[in-house]
Each structure stands twice: as structure tokens, then as C-alpha cells.
N, C-alpha and C positions, 0 to 999 in steps of 0.2 A: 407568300414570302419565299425570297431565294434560302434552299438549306445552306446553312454554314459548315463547314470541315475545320476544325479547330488542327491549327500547324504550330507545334511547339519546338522546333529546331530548324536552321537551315536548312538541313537535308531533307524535314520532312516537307520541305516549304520547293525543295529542288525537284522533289521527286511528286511534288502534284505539280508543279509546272509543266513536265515530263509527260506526265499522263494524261493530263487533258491539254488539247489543244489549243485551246478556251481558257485562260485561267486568270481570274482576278483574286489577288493578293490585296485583303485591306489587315492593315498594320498599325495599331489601335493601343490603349494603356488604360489599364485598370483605372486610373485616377484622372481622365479626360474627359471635361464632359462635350467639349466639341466631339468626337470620337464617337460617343454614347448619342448623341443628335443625327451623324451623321448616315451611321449602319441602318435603321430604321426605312431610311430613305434608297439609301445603296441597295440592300436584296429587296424593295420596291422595285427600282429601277432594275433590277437585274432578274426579276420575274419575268418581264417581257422578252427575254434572252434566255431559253432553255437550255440552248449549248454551256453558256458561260457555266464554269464552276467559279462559288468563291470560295476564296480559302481565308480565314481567320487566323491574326495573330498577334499574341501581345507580347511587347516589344522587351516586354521585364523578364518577362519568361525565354523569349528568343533571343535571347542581348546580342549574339551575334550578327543578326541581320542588319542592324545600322552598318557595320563595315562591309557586309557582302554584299547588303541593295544600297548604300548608300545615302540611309534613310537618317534625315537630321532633327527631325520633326513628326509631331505624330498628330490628325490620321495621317496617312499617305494609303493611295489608292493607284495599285500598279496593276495594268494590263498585259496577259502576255497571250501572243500569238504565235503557236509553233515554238515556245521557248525563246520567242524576243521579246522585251519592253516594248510595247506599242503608246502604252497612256502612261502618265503620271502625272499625278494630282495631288495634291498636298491642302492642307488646313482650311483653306476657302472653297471648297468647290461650287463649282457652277455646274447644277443639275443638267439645264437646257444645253449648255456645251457639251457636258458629256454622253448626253444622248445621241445627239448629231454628232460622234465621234463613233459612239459605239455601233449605229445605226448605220454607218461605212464601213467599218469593219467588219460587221458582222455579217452586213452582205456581202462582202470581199470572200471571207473566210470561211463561214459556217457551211458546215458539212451536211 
């Protein structure tokens, strides 16, 4: 299973974007249980991916990050390469999509 890095501010959420090149932000609420379904499967899928970091965060605790990601909804699951948005994925995910997404990128990018 992918380790988790628990992000409880904007800034600490800016400053692992920053630092890893690689960084996937999932954005989750204590009381979801989509959310709760969906992580299990994410740092699954993100095991096969050693570069990526993911960073954890809940949205109650973060409350700022709906207006600075823009996030309307929770999960949401954002990708960042170099400090851009590459992915974003919200409440439905499709696994097999985002494989074959990350699986480009990952060879695009990874160091």
C-alpha cells in the first residue's frame, strides 16, 4: 500500500506539491463513505507508481482548499506534475482510466 502524508493546510498541501514532483493530492471528509471506498483502491493503484507521493487531506480540517483547488465535492483526486494539475477526478472514478492516464505520465515524467 502507497504511504499516506497527512496535509492539514493549504500551505502544507503547496509545499508537498513543491517537493515532490510527483504528487497526488486526494481530498476526502471524515463522514464519506465514497471517500472511505475509494482510498483503499488509490494507494493500490498508486503502489505500482514509487515516484508518485500521495498526500492526504480532509476537507473539514483544510476548509480552505475548496477555494484555492477549487474543490466542490469530495473525493476529488488531483494530480500534479512539476507543480501543474495534470489529473482530476472527482466522486466516480474510473480506475482503468486512470491507469492509462497515469501510465503516460508517468512515463513522460518520472525520474
Amino acid at each position: 500500500m502507497k504511504e499516506l502524508h497527512e496535509l492539514n493546510s493549504v500551505r502544507a498541501i503547496d509545499a508537498f506539491i513543491h517537493d515532490h514532483p510527483l504528487s497526488f493530492v486526494y481530498v476526502s471528509r471524515q463522514d464519506c463513505s465514497v471517500c472511505h471506498a475509494i482510498l483503499p483502491k488509490l494507494r493500490s493503484l498508486l503502489a505500482d507508481y514509487p515516484q508518485i507521493r500521495l498526500g492526504l487531506v480532509d476537507a473539514e480540517v483544510a476548509r480552505d482548499i475548496a477555494s484555492e483547488f477549487l474543490i466542490f465535492s469530495v473525493p476529488a483526486l488531483l494530480l500534479f506534475v512539476n507543480g501543474k494539475e495534470l489529473i482530476r477526478e472527482g466522486r466516480f472514478v474510473k480506475f482503468d482510466s486512470l491507469r492509462t492516464q497515469l501510465d503516460r505520465i508517468y512515463e513522460a515524467y518520472a525520474i
